[in-house]
C-alpha positions in Angstrom: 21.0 -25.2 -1.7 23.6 -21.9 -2.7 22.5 -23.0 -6.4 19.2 -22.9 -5.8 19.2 -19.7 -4.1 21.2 -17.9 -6.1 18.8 -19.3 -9.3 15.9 -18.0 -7.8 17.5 -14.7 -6.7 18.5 -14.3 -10.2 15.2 -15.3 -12.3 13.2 -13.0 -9.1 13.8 -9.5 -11.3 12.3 -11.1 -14.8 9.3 -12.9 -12.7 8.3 -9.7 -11.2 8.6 -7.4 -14.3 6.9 -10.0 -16.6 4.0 -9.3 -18.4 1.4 -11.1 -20.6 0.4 -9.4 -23.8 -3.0 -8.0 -24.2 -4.9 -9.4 -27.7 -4.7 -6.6 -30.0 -8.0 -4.3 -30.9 -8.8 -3.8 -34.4 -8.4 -0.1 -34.1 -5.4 2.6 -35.1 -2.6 1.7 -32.7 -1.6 4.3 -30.4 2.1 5.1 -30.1 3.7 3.4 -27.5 5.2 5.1 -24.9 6.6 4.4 -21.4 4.1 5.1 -18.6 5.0 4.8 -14.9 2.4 2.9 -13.1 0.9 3.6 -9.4 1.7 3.2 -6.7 5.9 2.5 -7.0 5.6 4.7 -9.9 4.0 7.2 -8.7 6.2 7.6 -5.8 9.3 7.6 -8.1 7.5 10.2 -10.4 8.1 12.8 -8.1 11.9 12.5 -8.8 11.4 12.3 -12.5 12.5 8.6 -12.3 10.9 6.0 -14.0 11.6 2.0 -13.4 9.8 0.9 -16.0 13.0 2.2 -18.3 15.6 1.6 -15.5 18.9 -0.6 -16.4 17.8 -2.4 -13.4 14.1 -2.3 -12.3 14.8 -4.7 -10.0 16.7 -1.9 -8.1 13.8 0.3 -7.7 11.7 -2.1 -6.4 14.2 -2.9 -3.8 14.6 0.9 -3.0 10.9 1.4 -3.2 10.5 -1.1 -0.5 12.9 0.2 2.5 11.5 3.9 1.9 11.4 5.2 4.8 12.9 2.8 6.6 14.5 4.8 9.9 18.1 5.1 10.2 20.2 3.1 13.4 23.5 2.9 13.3 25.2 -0.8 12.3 21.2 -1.7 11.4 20.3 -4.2 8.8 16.7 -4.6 9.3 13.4 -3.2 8.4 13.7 -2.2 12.0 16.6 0.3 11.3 19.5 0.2 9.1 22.7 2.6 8.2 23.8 3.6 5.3 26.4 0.9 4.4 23.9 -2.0 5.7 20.9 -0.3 3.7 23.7 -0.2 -0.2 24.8 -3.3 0.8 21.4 -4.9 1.1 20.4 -3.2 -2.1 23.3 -5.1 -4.1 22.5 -8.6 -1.9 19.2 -8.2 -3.6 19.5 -6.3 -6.4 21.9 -8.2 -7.8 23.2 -10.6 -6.1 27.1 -9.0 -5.0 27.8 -9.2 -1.1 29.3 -5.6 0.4 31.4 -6.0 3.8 31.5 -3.2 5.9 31.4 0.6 6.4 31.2 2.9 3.9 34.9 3.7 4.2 35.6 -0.6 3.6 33.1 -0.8 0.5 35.1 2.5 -1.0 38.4 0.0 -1.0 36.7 -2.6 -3.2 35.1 0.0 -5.9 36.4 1.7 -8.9 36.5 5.0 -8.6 33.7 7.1 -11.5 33.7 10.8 -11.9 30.3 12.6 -10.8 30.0 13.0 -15.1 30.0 9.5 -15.8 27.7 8.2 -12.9 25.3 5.3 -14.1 22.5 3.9 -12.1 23.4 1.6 -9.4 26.7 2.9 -9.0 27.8 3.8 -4.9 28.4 7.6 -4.0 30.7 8.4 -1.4 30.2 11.1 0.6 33.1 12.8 3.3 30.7 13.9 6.3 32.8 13.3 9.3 36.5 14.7 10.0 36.9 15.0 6.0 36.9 11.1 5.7 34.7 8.9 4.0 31.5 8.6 6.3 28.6 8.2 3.9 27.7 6.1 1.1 24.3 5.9 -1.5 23.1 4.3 -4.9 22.9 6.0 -7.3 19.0 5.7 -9.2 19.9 8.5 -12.4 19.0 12.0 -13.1 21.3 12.7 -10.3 19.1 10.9 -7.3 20.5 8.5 -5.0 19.0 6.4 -2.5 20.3 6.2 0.9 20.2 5.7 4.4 20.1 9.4 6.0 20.3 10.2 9.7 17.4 12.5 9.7 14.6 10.8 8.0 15.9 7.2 7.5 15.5 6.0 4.2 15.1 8.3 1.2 15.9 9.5 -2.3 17.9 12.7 -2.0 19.6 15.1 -5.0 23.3 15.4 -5.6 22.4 19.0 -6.3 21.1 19.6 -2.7 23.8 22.1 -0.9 24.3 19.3 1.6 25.0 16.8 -0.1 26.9 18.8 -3.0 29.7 20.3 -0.8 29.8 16.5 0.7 30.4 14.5 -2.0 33.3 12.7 -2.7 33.2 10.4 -6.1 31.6 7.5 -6.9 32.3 4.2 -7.5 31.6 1.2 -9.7 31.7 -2.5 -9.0 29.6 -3.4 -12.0 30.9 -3.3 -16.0 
């Protein structure tokens, strides 16, 4: 039953993304060019994101999908989740890797990635409380992250806001 599962978990991404090919017109071909689509691209537009030339589209559909989603502390649900349940649901899905934990237990099993070399999907770590690790987020590219925020749930925030700027800790990478 775990086999099957994790098969279909895996093949999910490609069946979602796949597209048929449209016969050919006997006209000048138009370069191609990548163009975000409504509404999940729309929405990701805004933060000059596109997931139609992510690493992991897969990702922004799971992300896309828990917008907004409010905060509750220990939450794991569409009915409220935290920051750690919300990154750890996001790897469950996105790509199949189980997170145990806060945020201060996931930054144990991580390698730890300079804010230079960030690439999507990584984990941010952010030091909120006391100076310790108390905050943790994805990381989309073009230095968003996804995350589980106190105030308005979940959301797409910029490492560049002043908040989360003088927060921010390092990242970390659990995938090559």
């Amino acid at each position: 039953m775990k086999i099957r599962i994790t098969i279909i978990l895996l093949l999910l991404p490609f069946l979602m993304f796949a597209q048929t090919k449209k016969p050919l017109k006997k006209h000048k071909a138009k370069p191609q060019q990548t163009v975000c689509k409504a509404p999940m691209a729309e929405y990701y537009t805004r933060f000059n994101l596109c997931p139609d030339s992510a690493v992991t589209p897969y990702l922004y559909a799971q992300v896309y999908d828990w917008i907004g989603t409010r905060y509750k502390y220990s939450g794991e649900t569409k009915k409220g989740i935290d920051c750690s349940g919300f990154v750890s649901k996001m790897y469950a899905n996105a790509y199949c890797i189980n997170l145990a934990g806060g945020s201060r237990d996931i930054w144990t099993t991580v390698t730890p990635v300079e804010k230079t070399e960030l690439k999507e999907g990584d984990l941010l770590f952010f030091k909120i409380k006391k100076g310790q690790i108390s905050h943790v987020g994805i990381y989309l590219g073009n230095n968003k992250f996804a995350h589980a925020s106190v105030q308005t749930g979940v959301t797409i925030s910029d490492l560049d806001e002043e908040y989360y700027k003088k927060r921010f800790f390092k990242g970390g990478r659990l995938l090559n």
